[in-house]
Biopython code that builds the backbone (N, CA, C, O; Angstrom):
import numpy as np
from Bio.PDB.StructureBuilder import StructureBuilder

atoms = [
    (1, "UNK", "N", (-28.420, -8.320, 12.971)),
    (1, "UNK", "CA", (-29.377, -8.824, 12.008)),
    (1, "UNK", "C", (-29.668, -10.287, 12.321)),
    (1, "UNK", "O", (-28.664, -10.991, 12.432)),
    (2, "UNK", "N", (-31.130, -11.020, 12.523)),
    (2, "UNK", "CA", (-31.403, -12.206, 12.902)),
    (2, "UNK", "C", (-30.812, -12.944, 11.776)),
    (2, "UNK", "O", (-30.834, -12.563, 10.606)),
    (3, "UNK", "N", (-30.090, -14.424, 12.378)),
    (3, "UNK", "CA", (-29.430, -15.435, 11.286)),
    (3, "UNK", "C", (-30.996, -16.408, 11.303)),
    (3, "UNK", "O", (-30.928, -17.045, 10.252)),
    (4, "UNK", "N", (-32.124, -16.732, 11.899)),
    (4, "UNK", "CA", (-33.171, -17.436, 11.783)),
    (4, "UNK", "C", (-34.370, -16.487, 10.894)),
    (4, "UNK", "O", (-34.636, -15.336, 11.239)),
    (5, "UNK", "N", (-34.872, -17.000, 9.999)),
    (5, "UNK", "CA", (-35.684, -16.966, 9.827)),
    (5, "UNK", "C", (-36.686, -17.569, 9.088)),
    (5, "UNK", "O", (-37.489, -17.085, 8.290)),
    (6, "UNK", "N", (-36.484, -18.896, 9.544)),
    (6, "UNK", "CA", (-37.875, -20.043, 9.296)),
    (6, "UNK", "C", (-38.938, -19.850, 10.957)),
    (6, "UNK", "O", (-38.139, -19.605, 11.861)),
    (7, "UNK", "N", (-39.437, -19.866, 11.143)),
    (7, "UNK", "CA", (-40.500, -19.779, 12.381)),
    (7, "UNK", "C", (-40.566, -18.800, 13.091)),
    (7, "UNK", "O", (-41.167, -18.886, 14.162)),
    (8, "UNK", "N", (-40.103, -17.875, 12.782)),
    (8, "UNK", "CA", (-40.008, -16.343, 12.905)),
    (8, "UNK", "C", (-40.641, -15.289, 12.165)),
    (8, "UNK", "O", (-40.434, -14.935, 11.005)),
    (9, "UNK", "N", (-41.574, -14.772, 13.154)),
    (9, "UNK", "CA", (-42.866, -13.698, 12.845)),
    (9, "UNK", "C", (-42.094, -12.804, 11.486)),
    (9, "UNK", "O", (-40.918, -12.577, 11.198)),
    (10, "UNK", "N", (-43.104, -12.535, 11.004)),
    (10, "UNK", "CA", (-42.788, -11.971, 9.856)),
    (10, "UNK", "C", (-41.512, -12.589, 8.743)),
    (10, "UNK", "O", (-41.378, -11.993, 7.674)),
    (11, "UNK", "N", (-41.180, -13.029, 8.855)),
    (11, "UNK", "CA", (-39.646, -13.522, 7.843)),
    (11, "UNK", "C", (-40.084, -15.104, 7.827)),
    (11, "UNK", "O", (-40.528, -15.749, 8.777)),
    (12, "UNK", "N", (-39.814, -15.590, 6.367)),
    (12, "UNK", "CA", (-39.396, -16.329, 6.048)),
    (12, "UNK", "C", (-38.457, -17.468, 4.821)),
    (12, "UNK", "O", (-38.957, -16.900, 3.850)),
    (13, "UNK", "N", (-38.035, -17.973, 4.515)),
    (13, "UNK", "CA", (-36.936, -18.971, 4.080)),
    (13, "UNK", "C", (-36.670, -17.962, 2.610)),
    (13, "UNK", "O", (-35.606, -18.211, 2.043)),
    (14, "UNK", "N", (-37.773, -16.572, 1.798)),
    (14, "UNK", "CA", (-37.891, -15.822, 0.923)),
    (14, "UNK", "C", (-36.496, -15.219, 1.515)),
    (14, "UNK", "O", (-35.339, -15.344, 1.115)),
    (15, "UNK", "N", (-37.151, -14.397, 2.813)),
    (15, "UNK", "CA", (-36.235, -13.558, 3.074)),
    (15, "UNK", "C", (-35.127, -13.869, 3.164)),
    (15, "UNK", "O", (-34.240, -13.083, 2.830)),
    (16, "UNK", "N", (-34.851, -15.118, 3.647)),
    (16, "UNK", "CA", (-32.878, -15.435, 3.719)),
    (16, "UNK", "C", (-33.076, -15.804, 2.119)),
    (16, "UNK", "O", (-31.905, -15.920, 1.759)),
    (17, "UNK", "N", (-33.527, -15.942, 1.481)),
    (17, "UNK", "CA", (-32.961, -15.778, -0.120)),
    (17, "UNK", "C", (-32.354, -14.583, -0.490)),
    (17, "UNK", "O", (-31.316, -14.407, -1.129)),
    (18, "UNK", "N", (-33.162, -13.753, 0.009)),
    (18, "UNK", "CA", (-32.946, -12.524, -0.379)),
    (18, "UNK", "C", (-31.888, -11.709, 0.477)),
    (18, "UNK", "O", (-31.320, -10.655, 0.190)),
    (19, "UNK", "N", (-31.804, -12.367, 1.422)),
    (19, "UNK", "CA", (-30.500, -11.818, 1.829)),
    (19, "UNK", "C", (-28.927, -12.340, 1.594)),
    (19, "UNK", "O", (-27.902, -11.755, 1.944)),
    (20, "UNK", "N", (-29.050, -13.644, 0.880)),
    (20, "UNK", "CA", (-27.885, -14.230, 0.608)),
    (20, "UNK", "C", (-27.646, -13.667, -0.798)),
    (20, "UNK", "O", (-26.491, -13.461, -1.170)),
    (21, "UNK", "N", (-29.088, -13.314, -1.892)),
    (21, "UNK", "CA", (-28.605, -12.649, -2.917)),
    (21, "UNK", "C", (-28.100, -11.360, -2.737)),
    (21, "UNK", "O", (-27.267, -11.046, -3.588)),
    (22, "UNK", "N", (-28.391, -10.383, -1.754)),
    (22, "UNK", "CA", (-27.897, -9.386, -1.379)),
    (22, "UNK", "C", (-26.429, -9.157, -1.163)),
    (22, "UNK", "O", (-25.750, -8.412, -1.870)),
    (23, "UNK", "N", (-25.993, -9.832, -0.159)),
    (23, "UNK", "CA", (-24.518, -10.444, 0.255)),
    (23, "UNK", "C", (-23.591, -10.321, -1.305)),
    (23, "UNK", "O", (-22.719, -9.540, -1.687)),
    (24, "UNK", "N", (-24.319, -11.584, -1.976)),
    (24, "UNK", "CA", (-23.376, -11.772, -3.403)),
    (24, "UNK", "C", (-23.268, -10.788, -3.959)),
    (24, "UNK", "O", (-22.181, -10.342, -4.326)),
    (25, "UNK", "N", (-24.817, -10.010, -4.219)),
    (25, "UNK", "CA", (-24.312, -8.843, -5.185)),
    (25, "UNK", "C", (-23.264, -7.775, -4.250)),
    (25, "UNK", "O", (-22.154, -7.377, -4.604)),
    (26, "UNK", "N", (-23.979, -7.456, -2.970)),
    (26, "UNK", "CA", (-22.362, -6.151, -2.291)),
    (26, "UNK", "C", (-21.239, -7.154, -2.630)),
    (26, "UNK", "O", (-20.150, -6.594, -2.755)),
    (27, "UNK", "N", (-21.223, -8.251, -2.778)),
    (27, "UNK", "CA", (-19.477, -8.889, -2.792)),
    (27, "UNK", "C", (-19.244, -8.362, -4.132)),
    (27, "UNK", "O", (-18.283, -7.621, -4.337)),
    (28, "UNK", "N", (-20.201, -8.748, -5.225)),
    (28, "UNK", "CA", (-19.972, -8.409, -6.361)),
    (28, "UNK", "C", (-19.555, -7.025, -6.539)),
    (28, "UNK", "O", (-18.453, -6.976, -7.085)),
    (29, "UNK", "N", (-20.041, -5.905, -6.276)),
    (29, "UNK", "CA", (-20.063, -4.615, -6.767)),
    (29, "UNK", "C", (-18.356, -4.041, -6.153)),
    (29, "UNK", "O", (-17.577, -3.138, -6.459)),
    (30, "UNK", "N", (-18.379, -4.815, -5.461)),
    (30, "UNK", "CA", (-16.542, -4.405, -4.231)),
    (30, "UNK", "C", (-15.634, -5.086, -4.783)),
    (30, "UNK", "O", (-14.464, -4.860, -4.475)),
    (31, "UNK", "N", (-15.956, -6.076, -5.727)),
    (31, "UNK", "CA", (-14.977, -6.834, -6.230)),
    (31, "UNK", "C", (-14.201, -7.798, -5.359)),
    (31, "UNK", "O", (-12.999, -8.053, -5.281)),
    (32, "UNK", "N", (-15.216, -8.229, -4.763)),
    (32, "UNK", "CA", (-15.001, -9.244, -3.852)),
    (32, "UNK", "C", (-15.104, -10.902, -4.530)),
    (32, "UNK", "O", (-15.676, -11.035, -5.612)),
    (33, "UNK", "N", (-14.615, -11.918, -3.941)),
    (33, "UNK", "CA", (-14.891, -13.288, -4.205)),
    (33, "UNK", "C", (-16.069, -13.814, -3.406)),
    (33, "UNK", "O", (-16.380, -13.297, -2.332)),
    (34, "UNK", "N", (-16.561, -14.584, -3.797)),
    (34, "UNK", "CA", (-18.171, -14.778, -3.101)),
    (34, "UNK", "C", (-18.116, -16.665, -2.743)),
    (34, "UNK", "O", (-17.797, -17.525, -3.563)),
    (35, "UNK", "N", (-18.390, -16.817, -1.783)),
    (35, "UNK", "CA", (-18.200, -18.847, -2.113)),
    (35, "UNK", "C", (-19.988, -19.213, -0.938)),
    (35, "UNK", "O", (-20.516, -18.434, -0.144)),
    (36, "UNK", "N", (-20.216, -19.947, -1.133)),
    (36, "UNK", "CA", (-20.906, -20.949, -0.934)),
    (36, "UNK", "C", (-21.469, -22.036, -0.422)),
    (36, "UNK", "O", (-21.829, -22.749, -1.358)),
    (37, "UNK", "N", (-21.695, -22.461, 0.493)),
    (37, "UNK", "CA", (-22.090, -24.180, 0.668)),
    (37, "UNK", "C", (-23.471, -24.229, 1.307)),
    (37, "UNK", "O", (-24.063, -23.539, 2.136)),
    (38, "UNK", "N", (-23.769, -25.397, 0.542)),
    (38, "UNK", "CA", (-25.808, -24.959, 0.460)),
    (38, "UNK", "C", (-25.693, -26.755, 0.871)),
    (38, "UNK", "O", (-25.016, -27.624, 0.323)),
    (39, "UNK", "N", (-26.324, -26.818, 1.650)),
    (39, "UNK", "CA", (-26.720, -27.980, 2.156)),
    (39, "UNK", "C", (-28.004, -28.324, 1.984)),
    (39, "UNK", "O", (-28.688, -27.398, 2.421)),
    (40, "UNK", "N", (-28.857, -29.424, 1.456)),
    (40, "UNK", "CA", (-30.584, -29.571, 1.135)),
    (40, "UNK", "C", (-30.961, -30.165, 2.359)),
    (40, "UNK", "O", (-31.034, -31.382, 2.189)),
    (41, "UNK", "N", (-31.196, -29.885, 3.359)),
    (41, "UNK", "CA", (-31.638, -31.218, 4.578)),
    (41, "UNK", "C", (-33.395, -31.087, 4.574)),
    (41, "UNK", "O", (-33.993, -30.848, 5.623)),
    (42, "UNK", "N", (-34.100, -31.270, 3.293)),
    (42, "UNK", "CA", (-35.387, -31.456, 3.088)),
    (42, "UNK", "C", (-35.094, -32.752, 3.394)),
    (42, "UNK", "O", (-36.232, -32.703, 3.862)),
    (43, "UNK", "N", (-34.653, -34.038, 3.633)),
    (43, "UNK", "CA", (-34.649, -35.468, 3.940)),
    (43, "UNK", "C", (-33.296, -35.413, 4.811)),
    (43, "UNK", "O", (-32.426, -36.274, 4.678)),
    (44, "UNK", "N", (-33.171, -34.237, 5.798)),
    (44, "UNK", "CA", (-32.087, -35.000, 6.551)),
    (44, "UNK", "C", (-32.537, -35.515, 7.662)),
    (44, "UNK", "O", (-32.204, -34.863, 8.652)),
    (45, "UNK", "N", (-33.316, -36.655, 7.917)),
    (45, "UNK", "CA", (-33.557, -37.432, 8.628)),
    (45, "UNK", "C", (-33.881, -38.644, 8.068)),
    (45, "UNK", "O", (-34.619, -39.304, 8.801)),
    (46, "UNK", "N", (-33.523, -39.298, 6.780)),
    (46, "UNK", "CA", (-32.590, -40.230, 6.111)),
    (46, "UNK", "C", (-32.136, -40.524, 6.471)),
    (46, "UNK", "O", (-31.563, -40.001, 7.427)),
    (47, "UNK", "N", (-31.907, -41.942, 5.940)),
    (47, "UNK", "CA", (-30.264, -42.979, 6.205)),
    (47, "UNK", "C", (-29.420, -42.059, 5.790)),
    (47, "UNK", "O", (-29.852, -41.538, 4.761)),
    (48, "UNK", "N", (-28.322, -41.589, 6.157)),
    (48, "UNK", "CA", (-27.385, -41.407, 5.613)),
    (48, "UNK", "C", (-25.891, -41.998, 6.288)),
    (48, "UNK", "O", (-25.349, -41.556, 7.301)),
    (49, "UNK", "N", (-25.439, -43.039, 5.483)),
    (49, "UNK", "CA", (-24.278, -43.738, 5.862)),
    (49, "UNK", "C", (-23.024, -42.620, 6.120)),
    (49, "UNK", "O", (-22.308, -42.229, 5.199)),
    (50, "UNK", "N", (-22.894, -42.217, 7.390)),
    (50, "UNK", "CA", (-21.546, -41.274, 7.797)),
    (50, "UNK", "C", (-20.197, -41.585, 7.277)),
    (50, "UNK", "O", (-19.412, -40.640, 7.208)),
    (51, "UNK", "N", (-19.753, -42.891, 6.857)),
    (51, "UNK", "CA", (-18.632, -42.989, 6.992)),
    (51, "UNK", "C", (-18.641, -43.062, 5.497)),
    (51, "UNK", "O", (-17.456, -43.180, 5.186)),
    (52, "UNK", "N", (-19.417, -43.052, 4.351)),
    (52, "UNK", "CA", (-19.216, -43.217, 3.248)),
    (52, "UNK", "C", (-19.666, -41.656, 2.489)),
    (52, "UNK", "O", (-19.615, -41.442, 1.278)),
    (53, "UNK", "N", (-20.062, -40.774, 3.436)),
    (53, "UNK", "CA", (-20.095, -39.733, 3.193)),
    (53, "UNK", "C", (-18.872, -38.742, 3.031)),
    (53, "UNK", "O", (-18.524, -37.924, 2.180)),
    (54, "UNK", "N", (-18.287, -39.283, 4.480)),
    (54, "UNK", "CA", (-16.899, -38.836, 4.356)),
    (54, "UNK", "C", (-16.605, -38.867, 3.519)),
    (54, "UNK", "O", (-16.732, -37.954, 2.703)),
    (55, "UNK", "N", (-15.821, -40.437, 3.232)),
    (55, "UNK", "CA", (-15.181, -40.603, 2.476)),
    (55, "UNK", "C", (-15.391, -40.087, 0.750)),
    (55, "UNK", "O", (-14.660, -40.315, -0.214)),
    (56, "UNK", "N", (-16.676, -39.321, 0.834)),
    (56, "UNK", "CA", (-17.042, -39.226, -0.523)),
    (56, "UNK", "C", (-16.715, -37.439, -0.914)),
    (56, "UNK", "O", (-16.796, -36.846, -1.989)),
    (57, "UNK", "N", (-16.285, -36.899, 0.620)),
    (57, "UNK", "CA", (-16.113, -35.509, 0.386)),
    (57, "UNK", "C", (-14.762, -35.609, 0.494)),
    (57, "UNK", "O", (-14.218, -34.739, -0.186)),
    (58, "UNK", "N", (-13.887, -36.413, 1.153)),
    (58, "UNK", "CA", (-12.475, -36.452, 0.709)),
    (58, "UNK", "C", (-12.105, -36.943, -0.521)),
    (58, "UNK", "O", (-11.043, -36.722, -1.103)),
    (59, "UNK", "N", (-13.267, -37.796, -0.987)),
    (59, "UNK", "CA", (-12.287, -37.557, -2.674)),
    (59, "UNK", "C", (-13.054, -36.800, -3.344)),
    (59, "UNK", "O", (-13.165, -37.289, -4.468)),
    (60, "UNK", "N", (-13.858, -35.520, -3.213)),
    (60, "UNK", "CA", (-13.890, -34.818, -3.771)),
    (60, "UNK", "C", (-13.202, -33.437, -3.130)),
    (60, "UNK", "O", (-13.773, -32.349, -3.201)),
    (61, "UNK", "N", (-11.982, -33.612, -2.533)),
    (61, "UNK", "CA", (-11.215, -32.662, -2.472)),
    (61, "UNK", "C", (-11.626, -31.853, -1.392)),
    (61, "UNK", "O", (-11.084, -30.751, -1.302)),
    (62, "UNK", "N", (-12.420, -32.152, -0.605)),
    (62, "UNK", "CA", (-13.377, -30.842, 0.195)),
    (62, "UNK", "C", (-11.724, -30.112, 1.019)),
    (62, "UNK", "O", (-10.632, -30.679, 1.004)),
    (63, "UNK", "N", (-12.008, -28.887, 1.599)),
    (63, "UNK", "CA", (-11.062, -29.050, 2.180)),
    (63, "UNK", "C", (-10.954, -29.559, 3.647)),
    (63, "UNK", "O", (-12.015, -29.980, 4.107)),
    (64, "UNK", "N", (-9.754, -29.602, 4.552)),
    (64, "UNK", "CA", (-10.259, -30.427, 5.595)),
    (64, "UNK", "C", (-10.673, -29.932, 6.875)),
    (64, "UNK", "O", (-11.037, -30.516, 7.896)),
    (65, "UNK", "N", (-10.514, -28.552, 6.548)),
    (65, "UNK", "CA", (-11.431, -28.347, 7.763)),
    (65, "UNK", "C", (-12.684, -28.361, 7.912)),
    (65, "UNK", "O", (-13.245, -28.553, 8.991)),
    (66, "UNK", "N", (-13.521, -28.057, 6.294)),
    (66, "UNK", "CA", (-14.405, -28.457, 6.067)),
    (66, "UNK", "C", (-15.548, -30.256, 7.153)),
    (66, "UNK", "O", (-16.443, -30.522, 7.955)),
    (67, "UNK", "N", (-14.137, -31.037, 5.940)),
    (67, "UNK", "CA", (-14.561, -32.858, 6.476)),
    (67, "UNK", "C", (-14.687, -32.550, 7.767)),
    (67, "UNK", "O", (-15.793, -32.727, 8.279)),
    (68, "UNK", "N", (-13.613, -32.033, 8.561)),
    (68, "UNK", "CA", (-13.819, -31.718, 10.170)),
    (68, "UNK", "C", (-14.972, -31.260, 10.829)),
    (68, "UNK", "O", (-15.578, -31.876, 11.706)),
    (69, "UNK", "N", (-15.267, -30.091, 10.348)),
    (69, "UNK", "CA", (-16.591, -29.707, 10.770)),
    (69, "UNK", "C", (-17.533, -30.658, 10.989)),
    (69, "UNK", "O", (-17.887, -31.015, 12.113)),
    (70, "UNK", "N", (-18.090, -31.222, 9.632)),
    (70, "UNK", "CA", (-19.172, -32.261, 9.225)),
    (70, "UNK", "C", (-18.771, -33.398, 10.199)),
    (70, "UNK", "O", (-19.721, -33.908, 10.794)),
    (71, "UNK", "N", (-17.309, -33.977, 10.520)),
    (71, "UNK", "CA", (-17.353, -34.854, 11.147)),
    (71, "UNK", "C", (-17.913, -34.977, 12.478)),
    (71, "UNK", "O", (-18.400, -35.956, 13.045)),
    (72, "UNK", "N", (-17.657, -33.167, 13.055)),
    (72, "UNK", "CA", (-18.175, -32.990, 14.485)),
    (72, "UNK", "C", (-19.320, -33.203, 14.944)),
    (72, "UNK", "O", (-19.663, -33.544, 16.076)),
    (73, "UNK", "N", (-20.127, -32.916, 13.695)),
    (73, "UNK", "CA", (-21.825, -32.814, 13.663)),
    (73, "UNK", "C", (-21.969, -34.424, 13.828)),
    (73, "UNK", "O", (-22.564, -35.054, 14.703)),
    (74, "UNK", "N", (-21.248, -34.877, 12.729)),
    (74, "UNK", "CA", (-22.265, -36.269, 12.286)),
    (74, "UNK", "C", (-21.314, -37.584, 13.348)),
    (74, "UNK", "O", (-21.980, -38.612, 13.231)),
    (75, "UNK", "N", (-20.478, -37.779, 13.973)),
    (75, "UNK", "CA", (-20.087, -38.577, 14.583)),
    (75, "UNK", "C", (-19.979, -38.631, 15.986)),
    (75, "UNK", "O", (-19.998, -37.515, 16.505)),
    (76, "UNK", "N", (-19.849, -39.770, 16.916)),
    (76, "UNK", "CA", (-20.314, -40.233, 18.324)),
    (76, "UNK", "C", (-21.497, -38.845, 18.426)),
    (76, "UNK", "O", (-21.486, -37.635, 18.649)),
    (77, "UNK", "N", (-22.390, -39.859, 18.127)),
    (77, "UNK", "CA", (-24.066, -39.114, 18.621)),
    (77, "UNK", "C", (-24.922, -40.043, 19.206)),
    (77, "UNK", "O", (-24.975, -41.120, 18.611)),
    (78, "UNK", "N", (-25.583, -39.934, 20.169)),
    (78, "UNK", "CA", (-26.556, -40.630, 20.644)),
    (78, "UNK", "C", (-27.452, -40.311, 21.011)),
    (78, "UNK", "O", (-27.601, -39.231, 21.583)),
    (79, "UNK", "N", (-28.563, -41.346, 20.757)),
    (79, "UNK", "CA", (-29.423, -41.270, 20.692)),
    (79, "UNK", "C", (-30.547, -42.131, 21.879)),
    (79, "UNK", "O", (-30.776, -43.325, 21.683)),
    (80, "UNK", "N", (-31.141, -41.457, 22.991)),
    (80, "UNK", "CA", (-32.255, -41.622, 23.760)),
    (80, "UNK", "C", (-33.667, -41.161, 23.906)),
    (80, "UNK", "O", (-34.026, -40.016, 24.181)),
    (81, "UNK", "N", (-34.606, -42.458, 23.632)),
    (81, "UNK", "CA", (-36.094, -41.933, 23.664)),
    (81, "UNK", "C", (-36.678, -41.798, 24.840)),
    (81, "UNK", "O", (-36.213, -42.420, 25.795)),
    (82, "UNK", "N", (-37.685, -41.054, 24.986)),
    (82, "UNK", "CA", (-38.400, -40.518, 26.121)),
    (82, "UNK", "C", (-39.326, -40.784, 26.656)),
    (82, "UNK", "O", (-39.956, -39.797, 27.036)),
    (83, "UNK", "N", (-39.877, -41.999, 26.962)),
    (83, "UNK", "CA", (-41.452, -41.680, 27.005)),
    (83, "UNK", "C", (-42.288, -41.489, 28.729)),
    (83, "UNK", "O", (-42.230, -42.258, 29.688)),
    (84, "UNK", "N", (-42.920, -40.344, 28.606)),
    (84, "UNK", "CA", (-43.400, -39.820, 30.167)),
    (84, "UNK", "C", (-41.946, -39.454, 30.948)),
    (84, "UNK", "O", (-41.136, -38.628, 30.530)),
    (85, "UNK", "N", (-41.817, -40.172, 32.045)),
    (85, "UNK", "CA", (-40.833, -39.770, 33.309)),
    (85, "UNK", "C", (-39.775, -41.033, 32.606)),
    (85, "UNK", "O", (-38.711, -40.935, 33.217)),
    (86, "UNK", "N", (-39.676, -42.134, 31.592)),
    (86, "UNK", "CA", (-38.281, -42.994, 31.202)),
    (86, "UNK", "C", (-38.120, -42.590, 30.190)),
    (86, "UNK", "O", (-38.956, -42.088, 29.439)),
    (87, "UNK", "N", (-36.665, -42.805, 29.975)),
    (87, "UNK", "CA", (-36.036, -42.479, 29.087)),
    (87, "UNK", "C", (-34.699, -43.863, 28.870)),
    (87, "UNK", "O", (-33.888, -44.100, 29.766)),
    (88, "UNK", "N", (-34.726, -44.786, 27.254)),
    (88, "UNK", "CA", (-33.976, -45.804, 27.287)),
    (88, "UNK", "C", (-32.531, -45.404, 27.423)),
    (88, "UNK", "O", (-32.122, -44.312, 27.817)),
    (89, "UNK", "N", (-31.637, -46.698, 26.947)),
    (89, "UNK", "CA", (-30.372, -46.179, 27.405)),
    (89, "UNK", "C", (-30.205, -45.714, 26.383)),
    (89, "UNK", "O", (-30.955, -45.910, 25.427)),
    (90, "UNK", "N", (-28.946, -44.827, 26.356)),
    (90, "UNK", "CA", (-28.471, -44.133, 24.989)),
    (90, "UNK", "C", (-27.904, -45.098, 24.290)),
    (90, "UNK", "O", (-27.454, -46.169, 24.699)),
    (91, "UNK", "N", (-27.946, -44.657, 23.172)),
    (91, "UNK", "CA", (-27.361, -45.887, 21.399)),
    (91, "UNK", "C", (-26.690, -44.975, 20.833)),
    (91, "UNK", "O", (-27.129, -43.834, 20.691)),
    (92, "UNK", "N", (-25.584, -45.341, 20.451)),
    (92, "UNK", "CA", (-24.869, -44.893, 19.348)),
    (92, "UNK", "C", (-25.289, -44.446, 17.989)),
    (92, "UNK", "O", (-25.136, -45.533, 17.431)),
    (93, "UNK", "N", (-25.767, -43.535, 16.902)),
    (93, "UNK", "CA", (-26.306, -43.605, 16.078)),
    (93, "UNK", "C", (-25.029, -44.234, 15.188)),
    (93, "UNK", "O", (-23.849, -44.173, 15.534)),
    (94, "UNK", "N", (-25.534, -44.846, 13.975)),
    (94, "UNK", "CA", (-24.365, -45.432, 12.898)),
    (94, "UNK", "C", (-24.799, -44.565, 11.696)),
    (94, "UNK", "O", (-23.968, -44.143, 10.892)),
    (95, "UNK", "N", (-25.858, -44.361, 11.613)),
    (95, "UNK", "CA", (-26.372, -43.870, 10.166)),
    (95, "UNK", "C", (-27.427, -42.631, 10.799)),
    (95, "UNK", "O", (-27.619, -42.496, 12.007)),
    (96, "UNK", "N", (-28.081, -41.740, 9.708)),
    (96, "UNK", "CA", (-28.848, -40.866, 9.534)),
    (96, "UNK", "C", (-28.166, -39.456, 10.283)),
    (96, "UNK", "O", (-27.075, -39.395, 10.850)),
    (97, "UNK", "N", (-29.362, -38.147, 10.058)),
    (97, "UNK", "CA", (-28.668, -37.149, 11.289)),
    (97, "UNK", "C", (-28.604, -36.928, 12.003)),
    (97, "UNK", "O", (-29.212, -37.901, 12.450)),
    (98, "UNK", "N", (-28.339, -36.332, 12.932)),
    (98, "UNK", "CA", (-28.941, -35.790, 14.598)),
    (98, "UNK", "C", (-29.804, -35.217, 14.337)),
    (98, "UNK", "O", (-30.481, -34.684, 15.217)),
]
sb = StructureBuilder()
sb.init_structure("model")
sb.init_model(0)
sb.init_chain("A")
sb.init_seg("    ")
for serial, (resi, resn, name, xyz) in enumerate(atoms, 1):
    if name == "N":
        sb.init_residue(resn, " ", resi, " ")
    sb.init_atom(name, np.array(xyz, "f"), 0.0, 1.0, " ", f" {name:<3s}", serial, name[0])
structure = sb.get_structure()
């Protein structure tokens, strides 16, 4: 079953609604536990200060493999622009996403 479907013929962002409500209810009907994590990245290309993010999901308990994950994504990233046949040197990002 395709995990994309934003820019993909026929399907879109409806259908993964409708398939995550699907999911919950079979969890529901089996008597299953159902969990969650919904991320909004409508502005993830924002400032977003990394290191105060962290720190803001470790005191809210996240667990840590969780923080881990997120850390993989969001830390030593760099960043090089392109233009024609150059490309500058790479920069460290400090803030925002990849």
């Amino acid at each position: 079953m395709p995990r994309q479907f934003v820019f993909t013929p026929q399907l879109s962002t409806t259908h993964q609604l409708l398939r995550v409500v699907e999911h919950i209810n079979g969890g529901k009907n089996s008597n299953l536990v159902t969990a969650a994590i919904f991320l909004d990245t409508a502005k993830a290309f924002d400032k977003v200060w990394i290191e105060g993010l962290i720190h803001k999901l470790i005191a809210y308990k996240f667990p840590q493999y969780i923080i881990e994950i997120i850390q993989s994504y969001l830390k030593n990233r760099l960043l090089t622009v392109l233009v024609k046949n150059s490309d500058s040197t790479p920069r460290k990002l400090h803030a925002g996403l990849p």
